[in-house]
MILOTOR-807820 format. One record per residue: x, y, z of N, C-alpha, C in turn. Coordinates in steps of 0.1 Angstrom, whole numbers, always signed. Atoms other than C-alpha are relative to their C-alpha. Example, Ala and Ser with C-alpha at 12.3 -4.5 7.8 and 13.67 -1.06 7.14 Angstrom:
2
NODE    n_c1    n_c2    n_c3   ca_c1   ca_c2   ca_c3    c_c1    c_c2    c_c3
NODE      +9     -12      +0    +123     -45     +78      +9     +12      +0
NODE      -9     -11      +0    +137     -11     +71      -8     +11      +8
This chain:
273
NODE    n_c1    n_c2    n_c3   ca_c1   ca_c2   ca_c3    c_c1    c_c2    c_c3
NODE      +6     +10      +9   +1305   -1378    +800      -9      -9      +9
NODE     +12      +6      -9   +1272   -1394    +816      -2     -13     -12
NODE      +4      +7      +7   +1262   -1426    +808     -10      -9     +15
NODE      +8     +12      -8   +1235   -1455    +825      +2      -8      -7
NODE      -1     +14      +8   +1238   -1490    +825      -9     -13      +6
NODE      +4     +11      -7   +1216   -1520    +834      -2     -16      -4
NODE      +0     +15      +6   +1228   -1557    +830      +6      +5     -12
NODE     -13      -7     +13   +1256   -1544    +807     +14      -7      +4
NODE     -20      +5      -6   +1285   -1568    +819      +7      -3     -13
NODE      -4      +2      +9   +1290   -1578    +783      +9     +15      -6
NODE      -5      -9      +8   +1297   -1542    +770      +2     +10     +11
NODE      -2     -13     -11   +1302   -1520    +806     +20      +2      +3
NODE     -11      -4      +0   +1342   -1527    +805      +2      +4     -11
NODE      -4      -6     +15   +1350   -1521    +765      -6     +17      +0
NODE      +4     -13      -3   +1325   -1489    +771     +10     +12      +8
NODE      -5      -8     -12   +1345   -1478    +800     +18      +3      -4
NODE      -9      -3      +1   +1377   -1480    +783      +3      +9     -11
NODE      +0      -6      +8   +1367   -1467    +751      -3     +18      +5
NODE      +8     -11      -1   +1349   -1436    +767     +13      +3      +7
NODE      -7      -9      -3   +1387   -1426    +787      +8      -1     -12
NODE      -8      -1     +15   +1403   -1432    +754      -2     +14      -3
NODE      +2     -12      +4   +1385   -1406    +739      -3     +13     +10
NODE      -1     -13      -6   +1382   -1381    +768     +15      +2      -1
NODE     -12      +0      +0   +1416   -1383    +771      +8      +6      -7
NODE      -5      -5     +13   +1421   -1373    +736      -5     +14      +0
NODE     +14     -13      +3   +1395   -1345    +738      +3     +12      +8
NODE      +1      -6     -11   +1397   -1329    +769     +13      +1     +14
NODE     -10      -4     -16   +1424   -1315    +799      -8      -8     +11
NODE      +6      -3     -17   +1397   -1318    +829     -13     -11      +0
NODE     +14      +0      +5   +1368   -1339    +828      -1     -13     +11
NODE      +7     +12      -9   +1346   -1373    +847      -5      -6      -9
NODE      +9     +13      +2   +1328   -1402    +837     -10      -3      +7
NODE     +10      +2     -10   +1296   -1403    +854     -11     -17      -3
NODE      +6     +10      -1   +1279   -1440    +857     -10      +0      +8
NODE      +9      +6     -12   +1246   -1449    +870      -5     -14      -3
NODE      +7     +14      +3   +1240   -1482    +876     -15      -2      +5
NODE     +15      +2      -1   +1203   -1490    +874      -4     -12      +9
NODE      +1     +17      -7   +1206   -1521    +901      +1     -10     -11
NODE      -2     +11     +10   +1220   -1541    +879      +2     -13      +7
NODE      +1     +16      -6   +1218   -1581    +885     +11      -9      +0
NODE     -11      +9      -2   +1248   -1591    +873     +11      +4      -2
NODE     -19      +0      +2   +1290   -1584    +869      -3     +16      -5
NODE      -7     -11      +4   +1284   -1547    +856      -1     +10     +12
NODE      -6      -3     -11   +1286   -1534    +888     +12      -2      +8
NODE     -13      +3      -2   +1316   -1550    +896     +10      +2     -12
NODE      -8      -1      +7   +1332   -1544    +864      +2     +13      -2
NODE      +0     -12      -2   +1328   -1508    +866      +8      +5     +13
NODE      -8      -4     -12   +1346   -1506    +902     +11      -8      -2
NODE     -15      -2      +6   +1375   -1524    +889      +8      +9      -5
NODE      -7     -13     +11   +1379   -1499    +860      +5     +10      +8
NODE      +7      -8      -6   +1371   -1477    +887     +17      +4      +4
NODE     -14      +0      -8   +1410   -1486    +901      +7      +6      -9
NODE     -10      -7     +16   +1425   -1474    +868      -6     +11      -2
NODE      +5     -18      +8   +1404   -1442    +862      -3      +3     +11
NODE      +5      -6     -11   +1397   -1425    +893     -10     +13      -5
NODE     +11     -10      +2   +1379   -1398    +872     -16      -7      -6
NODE     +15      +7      +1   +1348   -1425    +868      -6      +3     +13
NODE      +9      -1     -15   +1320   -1418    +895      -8     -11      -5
NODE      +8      +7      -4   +1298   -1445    +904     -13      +1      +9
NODE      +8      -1     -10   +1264   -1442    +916     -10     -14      -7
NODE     +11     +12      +3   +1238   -1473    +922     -16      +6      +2
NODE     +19      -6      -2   +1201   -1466    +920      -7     -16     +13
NODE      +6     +11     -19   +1185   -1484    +957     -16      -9     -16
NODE      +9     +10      +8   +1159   -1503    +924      +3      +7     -15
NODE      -3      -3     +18   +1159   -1503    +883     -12      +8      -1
NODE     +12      -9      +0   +1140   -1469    +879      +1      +0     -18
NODE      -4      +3     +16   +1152   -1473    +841      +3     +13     -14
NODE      -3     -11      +7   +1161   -1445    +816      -1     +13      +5
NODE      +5     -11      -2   +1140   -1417    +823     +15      +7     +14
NODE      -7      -8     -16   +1154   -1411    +859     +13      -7      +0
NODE     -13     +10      +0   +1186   -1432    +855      +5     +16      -8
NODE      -2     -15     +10   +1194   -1397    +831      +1     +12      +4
NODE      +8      -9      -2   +1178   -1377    +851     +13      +5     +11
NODE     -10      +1     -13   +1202   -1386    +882     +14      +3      -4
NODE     -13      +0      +7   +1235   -1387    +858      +2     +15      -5
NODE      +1     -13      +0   +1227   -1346    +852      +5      +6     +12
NODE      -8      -8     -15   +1228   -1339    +887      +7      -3      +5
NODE     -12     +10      -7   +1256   -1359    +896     +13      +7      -9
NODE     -14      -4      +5   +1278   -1342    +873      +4     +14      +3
NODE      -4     -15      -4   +1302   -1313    +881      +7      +7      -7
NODE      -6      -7      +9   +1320   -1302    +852      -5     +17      -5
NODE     +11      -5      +7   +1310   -1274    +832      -6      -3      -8
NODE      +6      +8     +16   +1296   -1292    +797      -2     -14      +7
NODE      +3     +14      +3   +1279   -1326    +796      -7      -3     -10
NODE     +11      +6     +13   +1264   -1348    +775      +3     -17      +0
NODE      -6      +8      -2   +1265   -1385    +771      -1      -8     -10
NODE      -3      +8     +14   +1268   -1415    +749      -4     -17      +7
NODE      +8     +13      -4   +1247   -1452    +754     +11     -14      +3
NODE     -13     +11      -6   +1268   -1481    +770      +4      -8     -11
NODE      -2      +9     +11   +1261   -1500    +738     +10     +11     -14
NODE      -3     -13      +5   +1278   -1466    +722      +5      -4     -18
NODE     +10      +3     +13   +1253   -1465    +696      -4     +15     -10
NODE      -2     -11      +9   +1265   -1429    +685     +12      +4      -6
NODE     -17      +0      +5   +1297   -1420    +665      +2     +18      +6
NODE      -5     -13      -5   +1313   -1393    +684     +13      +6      +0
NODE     -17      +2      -1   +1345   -1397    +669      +4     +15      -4
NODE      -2     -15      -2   +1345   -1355    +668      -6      +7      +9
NODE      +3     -10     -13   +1338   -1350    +696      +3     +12      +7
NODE      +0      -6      -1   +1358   -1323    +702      -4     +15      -7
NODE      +3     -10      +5   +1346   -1303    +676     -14      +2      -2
NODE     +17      -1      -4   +1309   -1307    +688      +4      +8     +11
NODE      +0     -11     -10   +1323   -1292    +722      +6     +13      -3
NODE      -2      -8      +2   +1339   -1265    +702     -12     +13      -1
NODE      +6      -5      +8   +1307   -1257    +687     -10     +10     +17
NODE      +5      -5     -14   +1295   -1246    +730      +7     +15      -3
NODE      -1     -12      -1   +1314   -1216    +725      -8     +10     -10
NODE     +12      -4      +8   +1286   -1204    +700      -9      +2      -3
NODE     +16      -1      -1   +1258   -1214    +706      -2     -10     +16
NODE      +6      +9     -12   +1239   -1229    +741      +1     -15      +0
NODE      +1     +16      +1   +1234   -1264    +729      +3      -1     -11
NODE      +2     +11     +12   +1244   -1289    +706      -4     -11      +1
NODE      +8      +9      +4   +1224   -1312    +690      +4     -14      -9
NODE      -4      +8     +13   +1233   -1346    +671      -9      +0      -6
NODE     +15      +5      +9   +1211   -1357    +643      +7     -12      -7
NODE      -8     +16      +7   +1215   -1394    +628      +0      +3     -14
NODE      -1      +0      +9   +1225   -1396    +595      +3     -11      -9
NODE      +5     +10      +6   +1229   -1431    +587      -8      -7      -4
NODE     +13      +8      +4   +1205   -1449    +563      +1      -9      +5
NODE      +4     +12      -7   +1188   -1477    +573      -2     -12     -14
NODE      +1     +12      +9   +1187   -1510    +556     -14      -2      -4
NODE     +17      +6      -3   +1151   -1518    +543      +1     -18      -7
NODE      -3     +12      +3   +1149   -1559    +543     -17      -3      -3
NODE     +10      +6      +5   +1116   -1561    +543     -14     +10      -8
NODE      +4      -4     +13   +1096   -1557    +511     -12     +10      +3
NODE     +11      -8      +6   +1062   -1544    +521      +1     +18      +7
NODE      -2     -18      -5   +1078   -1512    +544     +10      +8      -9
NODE      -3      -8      +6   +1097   -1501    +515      -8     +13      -7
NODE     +11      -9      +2   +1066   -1479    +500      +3     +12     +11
NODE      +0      -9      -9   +1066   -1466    +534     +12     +10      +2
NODE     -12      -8      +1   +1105   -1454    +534      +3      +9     -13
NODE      -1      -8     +12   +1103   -1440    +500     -11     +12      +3
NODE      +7     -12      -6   +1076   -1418    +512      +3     +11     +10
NODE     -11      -8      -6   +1095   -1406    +537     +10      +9      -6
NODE      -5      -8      +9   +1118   -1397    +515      -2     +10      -8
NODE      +4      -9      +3   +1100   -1380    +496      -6     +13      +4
NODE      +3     -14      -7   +1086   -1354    +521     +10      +9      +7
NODE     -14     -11      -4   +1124   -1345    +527      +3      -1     +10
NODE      -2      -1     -16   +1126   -1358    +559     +13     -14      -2
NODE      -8     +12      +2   +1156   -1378    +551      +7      -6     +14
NODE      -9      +2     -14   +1171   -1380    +584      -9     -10      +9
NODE     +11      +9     -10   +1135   -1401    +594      +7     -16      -7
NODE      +1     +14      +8   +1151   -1429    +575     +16      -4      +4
NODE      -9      +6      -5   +1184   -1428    +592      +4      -2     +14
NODE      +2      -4     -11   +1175   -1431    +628      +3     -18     +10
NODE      -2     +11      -7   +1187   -1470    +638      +3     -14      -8
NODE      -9      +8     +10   +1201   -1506    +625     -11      -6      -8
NODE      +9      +8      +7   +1169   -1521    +612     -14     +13      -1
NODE     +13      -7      +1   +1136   -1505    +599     -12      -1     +10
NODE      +7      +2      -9   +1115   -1520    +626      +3     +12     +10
NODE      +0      -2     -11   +1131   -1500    +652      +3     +15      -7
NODE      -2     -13      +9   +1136   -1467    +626     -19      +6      +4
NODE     +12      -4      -6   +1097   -1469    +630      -6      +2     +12
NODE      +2      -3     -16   +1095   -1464    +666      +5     +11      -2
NODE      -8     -10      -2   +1118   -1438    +665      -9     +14     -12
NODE      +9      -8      +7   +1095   -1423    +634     -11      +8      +5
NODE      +9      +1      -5   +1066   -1423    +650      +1      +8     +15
NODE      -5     -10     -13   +1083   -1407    +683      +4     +12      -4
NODE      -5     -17      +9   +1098   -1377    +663     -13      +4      -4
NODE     +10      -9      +1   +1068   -1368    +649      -8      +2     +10
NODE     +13      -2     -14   +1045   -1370    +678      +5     +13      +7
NODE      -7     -12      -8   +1069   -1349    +693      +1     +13     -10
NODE      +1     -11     +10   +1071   -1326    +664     -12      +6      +0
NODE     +13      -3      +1   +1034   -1326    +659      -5      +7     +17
NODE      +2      -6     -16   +1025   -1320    +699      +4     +16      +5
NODE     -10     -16     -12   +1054   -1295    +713      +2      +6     -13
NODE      -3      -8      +4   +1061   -1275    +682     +17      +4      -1
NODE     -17      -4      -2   +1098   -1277    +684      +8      -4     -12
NODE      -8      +8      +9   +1117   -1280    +648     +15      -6      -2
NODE     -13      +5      -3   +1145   -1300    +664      +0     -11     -18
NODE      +3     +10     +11   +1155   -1324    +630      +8     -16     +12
NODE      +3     +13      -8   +1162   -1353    +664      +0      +5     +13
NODE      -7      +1     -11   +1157   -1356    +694      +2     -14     +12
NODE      -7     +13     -11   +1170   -1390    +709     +14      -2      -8
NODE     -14      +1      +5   +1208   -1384    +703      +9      -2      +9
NODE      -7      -8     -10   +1235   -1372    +723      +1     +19      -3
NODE      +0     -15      +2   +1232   -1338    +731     +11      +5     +14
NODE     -12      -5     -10   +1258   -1314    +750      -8     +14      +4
NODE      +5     -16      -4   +1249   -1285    +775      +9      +5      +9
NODE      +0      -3     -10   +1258   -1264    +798      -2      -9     +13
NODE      +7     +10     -12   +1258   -1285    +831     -13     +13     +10
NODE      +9      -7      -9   +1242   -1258    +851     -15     +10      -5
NODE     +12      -5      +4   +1216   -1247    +827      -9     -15      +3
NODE      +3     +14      -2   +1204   -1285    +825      -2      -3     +10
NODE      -4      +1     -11   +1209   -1289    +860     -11      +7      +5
NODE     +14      -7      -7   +1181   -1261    +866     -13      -1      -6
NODE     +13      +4      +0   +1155   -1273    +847      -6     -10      +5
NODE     +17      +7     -10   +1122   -1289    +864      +0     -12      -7
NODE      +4     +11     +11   +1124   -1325    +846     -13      -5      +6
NODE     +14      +9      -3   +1084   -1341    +849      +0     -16      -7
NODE      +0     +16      +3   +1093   -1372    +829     +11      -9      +3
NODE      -5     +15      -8   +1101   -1409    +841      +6      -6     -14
NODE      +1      +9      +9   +1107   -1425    +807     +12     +10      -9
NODE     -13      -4     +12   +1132   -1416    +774      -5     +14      -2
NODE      +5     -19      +5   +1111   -1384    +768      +8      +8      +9
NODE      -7     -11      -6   +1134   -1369    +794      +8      +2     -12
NODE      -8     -11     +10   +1157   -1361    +766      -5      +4     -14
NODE      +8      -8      +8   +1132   -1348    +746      -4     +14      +8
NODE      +5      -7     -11   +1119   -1332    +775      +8     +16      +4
NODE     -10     -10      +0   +1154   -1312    +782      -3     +10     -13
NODE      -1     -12     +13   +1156   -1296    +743     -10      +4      +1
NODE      +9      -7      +2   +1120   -1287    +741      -2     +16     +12
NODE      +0      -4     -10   +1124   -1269    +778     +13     +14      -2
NODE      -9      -7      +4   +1155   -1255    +763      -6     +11      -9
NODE      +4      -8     +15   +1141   -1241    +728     -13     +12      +8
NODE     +11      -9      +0   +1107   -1227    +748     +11     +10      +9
NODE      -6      -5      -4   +1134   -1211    +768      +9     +14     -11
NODE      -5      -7      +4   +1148   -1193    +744     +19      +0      -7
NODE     -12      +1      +0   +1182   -1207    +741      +5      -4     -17
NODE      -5      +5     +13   +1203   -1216    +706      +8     -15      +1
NODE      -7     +11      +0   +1208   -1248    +695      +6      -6     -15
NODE      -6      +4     +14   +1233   -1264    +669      -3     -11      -4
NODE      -3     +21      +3   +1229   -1298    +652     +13      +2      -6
NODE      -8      +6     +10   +1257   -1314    +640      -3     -15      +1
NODE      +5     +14      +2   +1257   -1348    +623     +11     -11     +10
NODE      -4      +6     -10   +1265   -1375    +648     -13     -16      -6
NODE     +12     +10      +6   +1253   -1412    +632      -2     -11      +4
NODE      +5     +12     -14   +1238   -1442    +650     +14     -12      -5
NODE     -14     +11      +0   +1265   -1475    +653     -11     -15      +5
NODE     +10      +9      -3   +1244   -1509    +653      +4      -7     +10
NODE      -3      +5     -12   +1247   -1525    +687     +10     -15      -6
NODE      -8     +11      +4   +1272   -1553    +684      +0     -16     +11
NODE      +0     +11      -4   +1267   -1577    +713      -8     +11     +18
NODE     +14      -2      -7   +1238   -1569    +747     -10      -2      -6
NODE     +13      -4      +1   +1204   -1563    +745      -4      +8      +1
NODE      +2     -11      -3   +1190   -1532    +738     -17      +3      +4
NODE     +12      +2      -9   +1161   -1522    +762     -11     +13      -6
NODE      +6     -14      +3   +1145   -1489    +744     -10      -3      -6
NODE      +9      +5      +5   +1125   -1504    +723      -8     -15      +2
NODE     +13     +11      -7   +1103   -1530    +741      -6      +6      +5
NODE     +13      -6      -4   +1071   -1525    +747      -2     +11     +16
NODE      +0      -8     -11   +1070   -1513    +782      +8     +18      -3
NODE      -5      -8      +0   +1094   -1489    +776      -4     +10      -9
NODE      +7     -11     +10   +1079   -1472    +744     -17      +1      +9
NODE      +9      -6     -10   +1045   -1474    +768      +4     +15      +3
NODE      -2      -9     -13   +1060   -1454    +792      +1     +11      -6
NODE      -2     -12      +3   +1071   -1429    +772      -7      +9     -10
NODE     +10      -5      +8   +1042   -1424    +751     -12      +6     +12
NODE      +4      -8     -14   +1026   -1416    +782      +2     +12      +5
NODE      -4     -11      +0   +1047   -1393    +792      -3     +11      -9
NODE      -1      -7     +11   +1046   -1376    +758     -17      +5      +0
NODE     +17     -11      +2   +1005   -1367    +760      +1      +0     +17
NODE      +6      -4     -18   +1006   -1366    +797      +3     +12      +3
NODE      -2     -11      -5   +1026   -1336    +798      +1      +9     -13
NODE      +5      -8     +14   +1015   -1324    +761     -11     +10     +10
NODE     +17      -6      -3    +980   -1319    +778      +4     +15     +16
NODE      -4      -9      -9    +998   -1305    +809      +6     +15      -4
NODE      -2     -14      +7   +1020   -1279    +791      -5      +9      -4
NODE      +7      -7     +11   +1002   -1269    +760     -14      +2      +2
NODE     +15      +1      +1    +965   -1278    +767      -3     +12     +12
NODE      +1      -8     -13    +967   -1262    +804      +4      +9      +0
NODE     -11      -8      -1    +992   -1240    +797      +8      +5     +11
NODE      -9      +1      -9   +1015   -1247    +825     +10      +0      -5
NODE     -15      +3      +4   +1048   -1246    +807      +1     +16      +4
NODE      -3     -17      -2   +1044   -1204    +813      +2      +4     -12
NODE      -3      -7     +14   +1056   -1182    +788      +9      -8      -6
NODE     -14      +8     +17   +1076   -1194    +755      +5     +15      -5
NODE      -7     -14      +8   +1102   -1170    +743     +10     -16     -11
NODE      -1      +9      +8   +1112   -1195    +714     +17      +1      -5
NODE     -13      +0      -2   +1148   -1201    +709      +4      -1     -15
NODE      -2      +4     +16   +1169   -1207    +673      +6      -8      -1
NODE      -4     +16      +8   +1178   -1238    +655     +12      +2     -11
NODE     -15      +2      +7   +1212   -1240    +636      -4     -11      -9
NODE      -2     +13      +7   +1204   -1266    +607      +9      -6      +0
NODE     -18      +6      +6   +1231   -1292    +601      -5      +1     -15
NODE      -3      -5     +12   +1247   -1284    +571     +12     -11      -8
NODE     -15      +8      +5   +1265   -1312    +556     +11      +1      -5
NODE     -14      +1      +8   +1286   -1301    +535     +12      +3      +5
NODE      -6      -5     -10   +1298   -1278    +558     +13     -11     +12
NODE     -13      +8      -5   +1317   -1310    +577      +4      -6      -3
NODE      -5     +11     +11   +1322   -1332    +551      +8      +6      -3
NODE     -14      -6      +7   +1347   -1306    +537     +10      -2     +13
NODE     -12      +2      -6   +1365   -1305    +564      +1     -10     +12
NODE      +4      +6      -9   +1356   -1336    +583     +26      -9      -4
């Protein structure tokens, strides 16, 4: 279980207890992989307390705040299990089946979440716009975070990515589970959140099969969540045509042997959720 944290003292102990709760429940054999991003205040130290009680948490500090991208990037290679995957300090995914997402590895290469919580619409004149959504059947663009403001970021990111790379993932900023040592051998080129866009597309042109199952957002309850500020959606809109043009335009990605997609199938775990 990988996770990064920076300036997380409010939510880095409750995270750290919740996250051996549920391995614990899940799993015989497994780690807790932490990178702290140079953090400024107490969640570096609240993390090596914990650290006294769970000896299967690893700790690594980043020497400056390189911030998502590579904070992710570094939490891959650092882990030794066989399967990873992770979950946001603010744990802002419901993974309360978890084990029957890592069942779903003996089947297929990857699994995939996809959010499925609706979003609240408060204000009046972006309703039009969510009903349109709706209507092109992309229901899942409307359950992607706690407020509609930050649903449209995340809108606007999926498609770009859809439209650009060609990959009919239905998300990709979730939690996703792989193979450590497939993950582990791809070439990542982005700094910013598109690395976990970056992995599934690298996966799919590979050839590999991936499952979604539904896995649905949890509204932050007390931090600050850093993904959506400006800088940060910069950076990764950057990324996203930098290495579009590089890929696709140049055609430096090599061959594509195109992989298969497993729809989620609701009903399918609702019966026997």
């Amino acid at each position: 279980m990988l996770c990064w944290a920076y300036n997380e003292e409010d939510s880095i102990g409750e995270y750290l207890e919740r996250a051996t709760e549920m391995m614990d429940s899940a799993v015989e054999d497994y780690e807790i992989v932490l990178i702290d991003d140079c953090s400024t205040d107490r969640t570096n130290e609240i993390a090596r307390t914990f650290q006294e009680k769970n000896r299967r948490l690893k700790i690594f500090r980043n020497e400056q705040n390189l911030n998502v991208g590579i904070s992710s990037r570094r939490a891959i290679q650092r882990a030794s299990k066989e399967f990873l995957f992770w979950q946001t300090i603010d744990w802002s995914y419901d993974i309360a089946h978890l084990r029957r997402y890592l069942e779903c590895l003996k089947s297929y290469d990857i699994v995939q979440g996809v959010r499925r919580r609706p979003v609240e619409v408060k204000i009046r004149f972006l309703k039009p716009f969510v009903a349109l959504v709706r209507l092109l059947g992309m229901k899942h663009l409307t359950r992607r975070s706690d407020t509609v403001q930050k649903a449209l970021v995340s809108i606007i990111n999926y498609l770009l990515i859809r439209l650009l790379f060609k990959v009919p993932l239905s998300d990709f900023q979730n939690v996703t589970f792989y193979p450590t040592k497939w993950i582990q051998s791809v070439q990542y080129e982005a700094r910013s959140s598109f690395a976990n866009p970056e992995g599934l597309i690298k996966s799919y042109w590979s050839g590999l099969s991936i499952k979604e199952v539904p896995i649905s957002f949890i509204p932050r309850s007390q931090g600050a969540a850093k993904g959506t500020r400006i800088k940060a959606i910069s950076a990764s809109v950057k990324d996203i045509f930098r290495l579009w043009f590089s890929w696709v335009v140049l055609g430096r990605r090599g061959s594509v042997k195109k992989g298969k997609i497993y729809r989620l199938n609701p009903a399918e775990w609702e019966e026997t959720a």
